[in-house]
N, C-alpha and C positions, 0 to 999 in steps of 0.2 A: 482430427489431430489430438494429440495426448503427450503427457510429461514420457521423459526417457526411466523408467522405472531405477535404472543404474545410476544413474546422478540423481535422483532422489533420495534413494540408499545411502550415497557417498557424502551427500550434504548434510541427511542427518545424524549421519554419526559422525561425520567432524564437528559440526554444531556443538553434541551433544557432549560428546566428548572434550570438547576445548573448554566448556559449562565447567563443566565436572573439573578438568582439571585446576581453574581457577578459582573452585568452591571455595579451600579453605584458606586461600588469599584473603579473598573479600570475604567470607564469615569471619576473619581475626578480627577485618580493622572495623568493618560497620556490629558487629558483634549479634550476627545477623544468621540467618543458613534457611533465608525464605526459597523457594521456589521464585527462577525467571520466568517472565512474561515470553510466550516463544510470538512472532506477529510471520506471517506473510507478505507480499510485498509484491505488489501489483502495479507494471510498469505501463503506460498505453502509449499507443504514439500519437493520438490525437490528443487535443488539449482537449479537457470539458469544461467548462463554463459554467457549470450550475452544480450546484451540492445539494444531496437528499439529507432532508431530515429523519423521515422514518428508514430505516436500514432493512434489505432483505436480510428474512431472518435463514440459518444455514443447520440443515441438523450435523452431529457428532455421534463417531461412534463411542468418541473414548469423553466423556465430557468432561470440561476443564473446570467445574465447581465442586468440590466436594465438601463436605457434611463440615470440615471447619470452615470453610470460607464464609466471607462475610459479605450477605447482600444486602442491599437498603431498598425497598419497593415505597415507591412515591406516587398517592391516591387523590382524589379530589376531597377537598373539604367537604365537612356533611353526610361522609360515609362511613360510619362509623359500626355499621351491620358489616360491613366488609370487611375491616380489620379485624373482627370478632373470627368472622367463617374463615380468614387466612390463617390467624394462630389455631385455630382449631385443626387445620390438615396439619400439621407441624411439619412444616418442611425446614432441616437444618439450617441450610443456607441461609435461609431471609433470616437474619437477625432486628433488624429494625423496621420497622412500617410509617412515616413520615406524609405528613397532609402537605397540598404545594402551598400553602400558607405557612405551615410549620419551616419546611424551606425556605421558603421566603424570607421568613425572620432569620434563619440560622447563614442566612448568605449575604448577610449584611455589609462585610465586612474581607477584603482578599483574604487575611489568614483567615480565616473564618470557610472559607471556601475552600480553602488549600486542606485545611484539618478535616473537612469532611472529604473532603476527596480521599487521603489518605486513611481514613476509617474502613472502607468497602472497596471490595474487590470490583462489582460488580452495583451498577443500578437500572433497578425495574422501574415503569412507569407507564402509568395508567395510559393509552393511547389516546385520548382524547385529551389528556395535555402534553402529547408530546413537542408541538411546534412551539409552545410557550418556554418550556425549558432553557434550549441553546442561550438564550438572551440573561432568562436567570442567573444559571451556573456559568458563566464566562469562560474566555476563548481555554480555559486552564483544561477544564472535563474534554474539550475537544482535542486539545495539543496528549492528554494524556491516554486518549482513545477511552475515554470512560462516561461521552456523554448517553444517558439513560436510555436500553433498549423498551418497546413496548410490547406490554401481554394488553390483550382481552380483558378484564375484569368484570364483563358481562355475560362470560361465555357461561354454558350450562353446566361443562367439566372444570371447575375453576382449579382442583388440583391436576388435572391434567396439562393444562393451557400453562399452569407456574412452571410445573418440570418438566415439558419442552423448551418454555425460553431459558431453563438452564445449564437442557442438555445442547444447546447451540452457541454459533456464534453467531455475532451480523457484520455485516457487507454494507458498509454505509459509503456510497460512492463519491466523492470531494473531486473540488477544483483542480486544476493543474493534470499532469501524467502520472500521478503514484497515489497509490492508495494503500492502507495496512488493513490487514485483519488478523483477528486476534484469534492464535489458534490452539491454544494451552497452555502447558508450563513443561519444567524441565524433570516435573514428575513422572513423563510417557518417556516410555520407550523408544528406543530406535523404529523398532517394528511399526507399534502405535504413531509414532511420529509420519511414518510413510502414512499410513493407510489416511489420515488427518488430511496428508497436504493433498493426497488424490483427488477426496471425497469434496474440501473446499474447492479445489479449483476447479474441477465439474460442474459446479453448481454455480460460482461467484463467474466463470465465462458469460453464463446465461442471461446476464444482465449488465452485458457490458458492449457498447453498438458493437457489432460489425464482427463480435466474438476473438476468435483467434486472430482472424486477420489484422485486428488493431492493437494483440499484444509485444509489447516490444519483450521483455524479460520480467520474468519472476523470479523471486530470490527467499529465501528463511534469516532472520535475524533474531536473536535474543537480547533484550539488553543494548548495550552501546555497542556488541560482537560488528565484525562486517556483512555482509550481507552476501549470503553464500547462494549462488544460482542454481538455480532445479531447472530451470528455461532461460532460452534466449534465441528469438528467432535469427534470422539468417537476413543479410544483405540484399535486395529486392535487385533485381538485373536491371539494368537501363535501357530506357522505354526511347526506341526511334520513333524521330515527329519528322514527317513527310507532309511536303508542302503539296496541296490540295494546284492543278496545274503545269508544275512543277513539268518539265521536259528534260530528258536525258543530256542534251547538248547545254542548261543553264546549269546542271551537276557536275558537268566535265569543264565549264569556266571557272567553277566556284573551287573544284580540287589545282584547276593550274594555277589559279590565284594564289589558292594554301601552298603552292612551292615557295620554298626558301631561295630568297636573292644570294645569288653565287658570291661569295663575298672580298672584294676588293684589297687589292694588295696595295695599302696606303700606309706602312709604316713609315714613323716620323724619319727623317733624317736619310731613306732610301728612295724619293721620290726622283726619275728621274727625266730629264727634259733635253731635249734637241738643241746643241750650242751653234749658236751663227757662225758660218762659216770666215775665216779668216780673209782678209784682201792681202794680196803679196804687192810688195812697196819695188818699181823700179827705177833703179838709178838715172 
């Protein structure tokens, strides 16, 4: 099974287009003309019960950080040879380098959490603290889909290892039937926009139980927009239950049963009854 390439197209250029038209609304009054977050939207029909902290990670063709954005990569204390060999590959994006101690202190406090939230686009994090974090940074990084993907920091290609987790997205599966992932901004094209939702949903099926058969509807949203369908499965047919026993002749009571009682002609005031007969009186 596979998206309808046609309503993929149609979704993203109404999306994109409806963006676009109400740019310079909202560039007057927030005085603003940032780039939307575009998410996908991943509906299932079974409930899950359990949420991953580590997220599969997803590549891109088109990837969604570029050389201004703003990443913050968060290392373990005492590594300080490491922060040294990260500035040294200069990758644009990582603007800041942050110890989970140094975090620690900086997360003192809700606004305190809320301002760094709002600093970075994007947070890296050393994979070996990745289960500490969620509890650090509070439910805010998770409601904002920004809490910390993880790279390797021991791998051999350590600039390698940085710019694929920034040519991706991740697939972090949560409680309940709806999931987002984050699939670029309002920078891609139409075009680019398709080839994005294909290559996600290909990959983010693969880790989802039971695959297609447990998706109910996938949809694209930007921002607070509504949430425009690329998928939506179909109404499943209903399923005859056959009693195990069961005899033709207990089937054929149980439908004259189901006959409707013919229904009685008892209106008020027309009811009518047999009058005694008269006795004749003789003189």
């Amino acid at each position: 099974m596979s998206l309808d390439d046609k309503l993929v197209h149609r979704a993203s250029k109404a999306l994109l287009r409806y963006v676009e038209k109400n740019r310079f609304k909202k560039s007057k009054s927030l005085l603003t003309d940032d780039p939307e977050q575009l998410h996908l939207i991943i509906s299932t029909k079974d409930v899950a019960t359990k949420e991953r902290h580590k997220p599969y990670r997803i590549p891109l063709r088109h990837p969604m950080y570029y050389e201004d954005s703003n990443v913050c990569l968060i290392i373990k204390a005492g590594h300080e040879d490491t922060v040294e060999k990260i500035k040294e590959l200069g990758i644009p994006q990582i603007k800041e380098i942050l110890t989970a101690q140094q975090l620690k202190n900086s997360c003192r406090t809700y606004e305190a959490r809320r301002e760094l939230l709002a600093s970075y686009d994007l947070f890296l994090a050393d994979d070996r603290l990745l289960n500490s974090l969620p509890k650090l940074l509070g439910t805010k990084f998770f409601k904002a889909k920004k809490l910390p993907a993880p790279v390797n920091l021991l791998a051999k290609d350590l600039n390698l290892e940085l710019r694929r987790a920034l040519s991706s997205t991740f697939f972090r599966p949560s409680k309940g039937t709806c999931t987002a992932i984050r699939i670029g901004s309002t920078r891609l094209t139409v075009p680019e926009l398709e080839e994005t939702i294909e290559d996600v949903v290909k990959i983010a099926i693969k880790f989802i139980p039971r695959g297609w058969k447990n998706i109910q509807s996938i949809s694209i949203k930007a921002g607070n927009t509504f949430a425009l369908p690329v998928y939506k499965s179909l109404p499943e047919p209903p399923t005859a239950i056959t009693i195990p026993g069961a005899s033709d002749s207990m089937e054929v009571d149980a439908a004259q049963e189901e006959k409707p009682k013919p229904k009685k002609n008892n209106r008020k005031g027309l009811i009518s009854r047999e009058l005694p007969k008269s006795k004749s009186v003789t003189a």
